[in-house]
N, C-alpha and C positions, 0 to 999 in steps of 0.2 A: 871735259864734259862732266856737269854734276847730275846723278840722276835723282830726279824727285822719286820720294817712297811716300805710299803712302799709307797712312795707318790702318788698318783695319781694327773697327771696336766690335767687344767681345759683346758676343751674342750669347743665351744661357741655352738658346734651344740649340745651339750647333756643337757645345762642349760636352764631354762626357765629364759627368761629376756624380760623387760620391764611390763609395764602394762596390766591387762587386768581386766575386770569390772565382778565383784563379782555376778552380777544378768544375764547377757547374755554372758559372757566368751569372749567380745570384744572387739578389742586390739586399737579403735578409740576414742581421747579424744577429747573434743575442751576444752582450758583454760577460764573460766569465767572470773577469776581474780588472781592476783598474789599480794603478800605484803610481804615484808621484814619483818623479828620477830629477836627477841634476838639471839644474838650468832652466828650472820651472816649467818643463813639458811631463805629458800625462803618457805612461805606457798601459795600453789597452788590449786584453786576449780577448779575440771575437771568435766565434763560432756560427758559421754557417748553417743557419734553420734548415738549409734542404741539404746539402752532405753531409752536414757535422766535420766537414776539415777547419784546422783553425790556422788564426794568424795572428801577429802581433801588430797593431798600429800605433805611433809617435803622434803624439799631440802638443800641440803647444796654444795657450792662452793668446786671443785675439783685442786688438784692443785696446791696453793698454801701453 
């Protein structure tokens, strides 16, 4: 017996996207600093406008 599946296509209002800070749930960063690493992705220190906790995010260039 095969069972059919069947796709569901991505919706942008049903996805949670972008950022949002682990300690107050908000979605305001300011970048401290940025620096290029291996492999051609971007390491970014954020800081959180309403707590001031920070975090590190891994970026990599789209695109090409």
């Amino acid at each position: 017996m095969v069972e059919e599946t069947t796709r569901k296509r991505w919706d942008p209002a049903e996805s949670k996207r972008g950022l949002e800070c682990r300690h107050c749930g908000c979605k305001h960063f300011r970048v401290i600093y940025t620096r290029p690493t291996w492999g051609g992705r971007i390491m970014r220190r954020r800081e959180c406008r309403h707590c001031g906790k920070r975090m590190t995010t891994w970026e990599r260039a789209g695109g090409t």
